[in-house]
SENURO-499748 format. One record per residue: residue in one letter; z, x, y of N, C-alpha, C in turn. Coordinates in steps of 0.2 Angstrom, whole numbers. Atoms other than C-alpha are relative to their C-alpha. Layout:
// SENURO-499748
(node 'A' (Z X Y) (Z X Y) (Z X Y))
...
This chain:
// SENURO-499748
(node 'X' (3 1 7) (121 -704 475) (3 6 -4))
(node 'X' (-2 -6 4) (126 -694 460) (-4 3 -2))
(node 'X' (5 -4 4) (115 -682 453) (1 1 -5))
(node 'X' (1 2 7) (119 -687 437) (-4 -5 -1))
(node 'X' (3 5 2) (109 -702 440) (-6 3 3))
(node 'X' (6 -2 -2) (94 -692 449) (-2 3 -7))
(node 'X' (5 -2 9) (80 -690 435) (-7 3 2))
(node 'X' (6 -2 -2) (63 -683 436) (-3 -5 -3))
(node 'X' (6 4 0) (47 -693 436) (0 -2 -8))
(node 'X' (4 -3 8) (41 -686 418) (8 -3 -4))
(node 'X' (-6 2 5) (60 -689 411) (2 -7 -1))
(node 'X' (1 7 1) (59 -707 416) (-6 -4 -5))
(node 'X' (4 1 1) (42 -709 409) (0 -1 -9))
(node 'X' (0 -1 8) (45 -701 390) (4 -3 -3))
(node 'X' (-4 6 4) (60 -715 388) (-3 -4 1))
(node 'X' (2 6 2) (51 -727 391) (-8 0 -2))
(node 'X' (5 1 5) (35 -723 383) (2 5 -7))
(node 'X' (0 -3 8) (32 -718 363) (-2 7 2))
(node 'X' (5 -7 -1) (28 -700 362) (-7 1 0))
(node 'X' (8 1 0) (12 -703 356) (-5 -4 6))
(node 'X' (3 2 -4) (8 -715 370) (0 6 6))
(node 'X' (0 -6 -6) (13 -701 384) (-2 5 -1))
(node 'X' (9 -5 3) (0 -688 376) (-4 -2 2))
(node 'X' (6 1 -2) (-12 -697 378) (-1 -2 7))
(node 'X' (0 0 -10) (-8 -702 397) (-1 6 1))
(node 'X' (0 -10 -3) (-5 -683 398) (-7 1 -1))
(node 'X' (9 -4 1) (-24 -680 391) (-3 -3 4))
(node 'X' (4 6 -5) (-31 -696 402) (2 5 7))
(node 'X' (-2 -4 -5) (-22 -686 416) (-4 6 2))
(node 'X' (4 -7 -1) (-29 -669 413) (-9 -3 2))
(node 'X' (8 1 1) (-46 -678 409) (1 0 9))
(node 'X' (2 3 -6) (-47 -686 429) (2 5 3))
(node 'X' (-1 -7 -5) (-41 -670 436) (-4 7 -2))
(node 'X' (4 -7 0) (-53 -660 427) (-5 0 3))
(node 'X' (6 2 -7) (-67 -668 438) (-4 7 2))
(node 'X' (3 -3 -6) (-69 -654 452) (-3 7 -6))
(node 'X' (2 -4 6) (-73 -642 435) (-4 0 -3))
(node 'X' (6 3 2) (-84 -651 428) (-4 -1 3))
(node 'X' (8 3 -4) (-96 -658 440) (1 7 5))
(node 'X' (0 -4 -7) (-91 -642 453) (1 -2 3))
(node 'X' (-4 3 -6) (-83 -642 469) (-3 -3 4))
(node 'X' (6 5 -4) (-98 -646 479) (-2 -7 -1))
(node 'X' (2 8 3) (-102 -663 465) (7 -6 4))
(node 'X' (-5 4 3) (-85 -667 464) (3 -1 8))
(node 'X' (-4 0 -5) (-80 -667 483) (-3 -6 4))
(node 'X' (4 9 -3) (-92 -684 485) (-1 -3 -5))
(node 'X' (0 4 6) (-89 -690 468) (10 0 -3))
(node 'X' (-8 0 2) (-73 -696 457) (-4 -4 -8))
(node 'X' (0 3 4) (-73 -703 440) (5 -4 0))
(node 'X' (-3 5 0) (-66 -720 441) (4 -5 -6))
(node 'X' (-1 0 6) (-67 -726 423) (-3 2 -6))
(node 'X' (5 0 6) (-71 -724 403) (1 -5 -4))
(node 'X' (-1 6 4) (-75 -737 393) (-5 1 -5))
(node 'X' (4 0 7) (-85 -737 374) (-1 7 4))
(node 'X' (1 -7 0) (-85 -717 379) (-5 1 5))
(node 'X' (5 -1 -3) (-97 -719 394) (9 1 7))
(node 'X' (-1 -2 -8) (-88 -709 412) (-2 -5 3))
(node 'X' (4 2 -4) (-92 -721 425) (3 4 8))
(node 'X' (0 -3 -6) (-92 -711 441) (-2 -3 7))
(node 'X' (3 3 -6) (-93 -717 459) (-1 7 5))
(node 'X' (2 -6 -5) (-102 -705 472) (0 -3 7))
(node 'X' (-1 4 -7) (-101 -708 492) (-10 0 3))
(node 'X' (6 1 -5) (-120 -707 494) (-5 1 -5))
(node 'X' (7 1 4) (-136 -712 484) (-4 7 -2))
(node 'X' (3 -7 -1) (-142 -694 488) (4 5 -6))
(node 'X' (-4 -6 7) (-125 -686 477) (-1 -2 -5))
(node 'X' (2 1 7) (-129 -697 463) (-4 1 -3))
(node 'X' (6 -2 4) (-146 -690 460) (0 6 0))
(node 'X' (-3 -9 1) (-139 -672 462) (4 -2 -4))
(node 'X' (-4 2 6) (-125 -678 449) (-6 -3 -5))
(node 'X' (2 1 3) (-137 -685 439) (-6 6 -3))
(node 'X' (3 -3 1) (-149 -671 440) (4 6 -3))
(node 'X' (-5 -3 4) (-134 -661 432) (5 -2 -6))
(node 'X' (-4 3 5) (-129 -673 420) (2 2 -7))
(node 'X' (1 -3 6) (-133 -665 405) (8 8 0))
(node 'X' (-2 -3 -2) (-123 -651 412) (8 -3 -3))
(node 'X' (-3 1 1) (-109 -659 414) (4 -4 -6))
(node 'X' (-4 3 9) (-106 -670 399) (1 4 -5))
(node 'X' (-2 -5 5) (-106 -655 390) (6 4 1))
(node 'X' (-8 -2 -2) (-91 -647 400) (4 -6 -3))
(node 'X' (-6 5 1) (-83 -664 396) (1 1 -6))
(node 'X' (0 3 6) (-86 -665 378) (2 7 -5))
(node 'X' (0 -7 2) (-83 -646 375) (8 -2 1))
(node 'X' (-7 0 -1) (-65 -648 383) (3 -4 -1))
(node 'X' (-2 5 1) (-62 -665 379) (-1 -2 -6))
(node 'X' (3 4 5) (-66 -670 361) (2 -5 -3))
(node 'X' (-4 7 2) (-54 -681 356) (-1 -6 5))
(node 'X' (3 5 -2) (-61 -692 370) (-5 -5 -3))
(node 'X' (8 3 2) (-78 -695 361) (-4 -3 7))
(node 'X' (6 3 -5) (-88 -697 377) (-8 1 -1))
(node 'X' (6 1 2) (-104 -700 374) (-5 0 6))
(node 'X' (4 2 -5) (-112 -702 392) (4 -2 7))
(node 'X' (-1 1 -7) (-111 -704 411) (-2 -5 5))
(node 'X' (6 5 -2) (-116 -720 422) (3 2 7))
(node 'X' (-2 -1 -4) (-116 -717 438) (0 -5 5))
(node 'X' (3 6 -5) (-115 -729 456) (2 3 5))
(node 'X' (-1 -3 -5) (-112 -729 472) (7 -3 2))
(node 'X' (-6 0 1) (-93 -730 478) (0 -7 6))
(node 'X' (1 6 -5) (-89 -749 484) (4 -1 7))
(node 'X' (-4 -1 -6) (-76 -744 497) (3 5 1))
(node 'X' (-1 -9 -2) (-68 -731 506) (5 6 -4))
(node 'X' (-5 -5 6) (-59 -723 491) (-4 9 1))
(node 'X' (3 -8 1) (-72 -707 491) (1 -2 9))
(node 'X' (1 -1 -6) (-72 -699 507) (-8 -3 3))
(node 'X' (7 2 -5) (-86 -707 521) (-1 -5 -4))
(node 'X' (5 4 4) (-91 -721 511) (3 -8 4))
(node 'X' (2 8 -4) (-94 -738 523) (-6 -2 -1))
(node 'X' (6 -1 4) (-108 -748 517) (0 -5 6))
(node 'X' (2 4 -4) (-119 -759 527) (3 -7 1))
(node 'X' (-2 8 -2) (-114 -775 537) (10 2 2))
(node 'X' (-6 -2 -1) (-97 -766 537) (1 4 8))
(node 'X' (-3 -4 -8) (-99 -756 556) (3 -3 5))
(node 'X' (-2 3 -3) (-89 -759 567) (-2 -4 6))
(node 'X' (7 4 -5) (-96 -773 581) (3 4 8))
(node 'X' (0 -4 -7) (-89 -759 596) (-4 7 0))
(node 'X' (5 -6 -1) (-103 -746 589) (-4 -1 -6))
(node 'X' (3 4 3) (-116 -755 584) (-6 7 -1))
(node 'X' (8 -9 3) (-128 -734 583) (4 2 -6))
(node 'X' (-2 -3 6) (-118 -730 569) (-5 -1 -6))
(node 'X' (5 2 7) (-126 -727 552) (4 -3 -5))
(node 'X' (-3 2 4) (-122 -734 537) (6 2 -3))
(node 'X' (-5 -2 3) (-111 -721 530) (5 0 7))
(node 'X' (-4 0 -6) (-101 -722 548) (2 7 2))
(node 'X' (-2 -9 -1) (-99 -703 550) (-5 4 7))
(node 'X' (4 -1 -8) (-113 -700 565) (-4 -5 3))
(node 'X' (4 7 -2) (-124 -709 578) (-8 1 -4))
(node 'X' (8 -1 3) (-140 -714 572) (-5 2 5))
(node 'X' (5 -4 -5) (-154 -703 577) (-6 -3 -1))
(node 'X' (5 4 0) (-167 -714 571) (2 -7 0))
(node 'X' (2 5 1) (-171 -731 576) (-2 -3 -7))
(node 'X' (2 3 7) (-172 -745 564) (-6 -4 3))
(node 'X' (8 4 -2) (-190 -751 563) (1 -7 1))
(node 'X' (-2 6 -4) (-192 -767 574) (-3 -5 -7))
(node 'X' (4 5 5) (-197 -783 562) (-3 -6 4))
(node 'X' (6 6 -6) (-212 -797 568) (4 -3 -9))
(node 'X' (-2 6 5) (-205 -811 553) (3 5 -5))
(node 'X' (-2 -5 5) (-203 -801 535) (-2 5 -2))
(node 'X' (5 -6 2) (-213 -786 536) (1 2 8))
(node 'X' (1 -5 -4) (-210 -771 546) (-6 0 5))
(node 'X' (4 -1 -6) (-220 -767 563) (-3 8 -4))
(node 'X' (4 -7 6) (-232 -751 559) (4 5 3))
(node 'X' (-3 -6 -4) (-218 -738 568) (-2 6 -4))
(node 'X' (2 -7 4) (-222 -721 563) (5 3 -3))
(node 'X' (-4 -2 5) (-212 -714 549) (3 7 3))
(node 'X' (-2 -8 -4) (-202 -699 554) (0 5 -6))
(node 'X' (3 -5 3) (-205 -683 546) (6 3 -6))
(node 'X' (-9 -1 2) (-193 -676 532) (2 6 2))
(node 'X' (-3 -5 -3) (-191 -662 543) (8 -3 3))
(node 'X' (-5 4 -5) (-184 -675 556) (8 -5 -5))
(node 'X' (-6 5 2) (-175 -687 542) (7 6 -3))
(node 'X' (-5 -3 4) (-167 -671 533) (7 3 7))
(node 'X' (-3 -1 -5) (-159 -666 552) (6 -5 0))
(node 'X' (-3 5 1) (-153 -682 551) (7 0 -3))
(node 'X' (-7 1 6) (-139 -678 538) (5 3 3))
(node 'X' (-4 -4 -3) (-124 -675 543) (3 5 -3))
(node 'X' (-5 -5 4) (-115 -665 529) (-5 6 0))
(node 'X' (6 -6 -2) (-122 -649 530) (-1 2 -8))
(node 'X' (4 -2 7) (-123 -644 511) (-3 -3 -1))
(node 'X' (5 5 4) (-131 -660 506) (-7 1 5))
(node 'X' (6 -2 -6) (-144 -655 522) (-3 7 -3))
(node 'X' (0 -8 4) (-144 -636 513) (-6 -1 -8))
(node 'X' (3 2 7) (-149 -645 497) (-6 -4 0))
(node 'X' (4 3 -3) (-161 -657 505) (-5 5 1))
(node 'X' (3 -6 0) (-169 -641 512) (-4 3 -2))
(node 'X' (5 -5 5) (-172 -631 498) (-4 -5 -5))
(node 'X' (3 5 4) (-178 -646 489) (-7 -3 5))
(node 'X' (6 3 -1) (-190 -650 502) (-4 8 0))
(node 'X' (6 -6 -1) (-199 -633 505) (0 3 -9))
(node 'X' (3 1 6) (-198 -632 484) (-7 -4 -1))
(node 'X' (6 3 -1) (-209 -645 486) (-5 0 3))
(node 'X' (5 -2 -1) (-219 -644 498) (-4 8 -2))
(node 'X' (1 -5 6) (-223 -627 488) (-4 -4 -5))
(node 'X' (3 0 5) (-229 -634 475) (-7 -5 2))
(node 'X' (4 3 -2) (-240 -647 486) (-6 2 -1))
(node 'X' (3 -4 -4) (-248 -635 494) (-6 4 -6))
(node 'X' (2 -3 6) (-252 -625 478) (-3 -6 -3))
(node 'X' (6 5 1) (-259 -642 470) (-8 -1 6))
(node 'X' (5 1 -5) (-269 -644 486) (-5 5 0))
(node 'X' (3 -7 1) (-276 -627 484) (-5 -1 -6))
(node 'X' (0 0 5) (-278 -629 467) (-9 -5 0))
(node 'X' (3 4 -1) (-287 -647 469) (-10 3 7))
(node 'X' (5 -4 -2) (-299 -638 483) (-5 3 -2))
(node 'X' (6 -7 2) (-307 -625 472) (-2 -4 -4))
(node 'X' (4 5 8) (-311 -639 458) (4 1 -6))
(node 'X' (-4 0 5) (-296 -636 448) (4 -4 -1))
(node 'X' (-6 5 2) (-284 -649 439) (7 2 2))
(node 'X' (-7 -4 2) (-265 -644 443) (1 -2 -8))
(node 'X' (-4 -1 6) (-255 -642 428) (4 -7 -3))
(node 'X' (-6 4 0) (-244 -655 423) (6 2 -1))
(node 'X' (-5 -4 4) (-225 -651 421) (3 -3 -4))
């Protein structure tokens, strides 16, 4: 071949789009790659933004778990967005859960494979807990495992970390209403 007929990506692209349309790809571009920025490396390494539409990010996370730490960051991050993005006009963030395996780990239920049938639903370890047995449409009374036991359960180790410190905050504060409630006093509300 001649390498007068070799061209780059970007040099194909600006002839056949307007200048003005390939700016705004180019910012669409930057926007989807400023992600791990935005949300953090931590967020953004079980999360993606998939689309925007009327100014709303819709974001796919791989675990129920990271969308309520994304969400519990949300404010946070919409404001990186809208700081470094204005000509976007985002107005807000919807989050779900990711419906195939585009994020990393993400198999949903009904989907395990029928040669490993202990697998969890995310498909990433064996399961350490039994699924409670069913008598018709209501559970057996099995005894509920402990969130010491379910947070061991996890496989990723941050989100285990984060789990963690979120359980012994809480219980902390139980503790402290319990105390509280004992001497004859009201807790606080927050």
């Amino acid at each position: 071949m001649d390498d007068s007929r070799i061209r780059k990506a970007s040099d194909l692209l600006s002839t056949l789009l307007s200048p003005k349309v390939a700016e705004k790809a180019e910012s669409w571009s930057r926007f989807f790659g400023f992600w791990s920025r935005a949300a953090g490396e931590n967020l953004a390494a079980h999360s993606r933004p998939v689309d925007v539409r009327n100014g709303i990010v819709f974001v796919e996370a791989d675990h129920p778990g990271w969308i309520q730490l994304l969400q519990m960051d949300q404010g946070r991050i919409l404001e990186t967005i809208r700081r470094s993005f204005p000509a976007l006009g985002i107005s807000g963030i919807a989050f779900r859960l990711a419906k195939d395996g585009s994020v990393p780990g993400t198999t949903r239920r009904g989907t395990e494979p029928a040669n490993q049938p202990g697998t969890d639903p995310l498909g990433d370890r064996p399961r350490d807990v039994p699924e409670p047995e069913t008598t018709g449409d209501r559970p057996c009374s099995a005894p509920m495992p402990t969130v010491e036991q379910t947070i061991l359960g996890v496989a990723d180790d941050s989100f285990r970390d984060i789990l963690s410190s979120l359980a012994g905050t809480l219980g902390t504060e139980n503790r402290d209403k319990a105390r509280l409630k004992a001497a004859g006093k009201t807790p606080k509300a927050r």
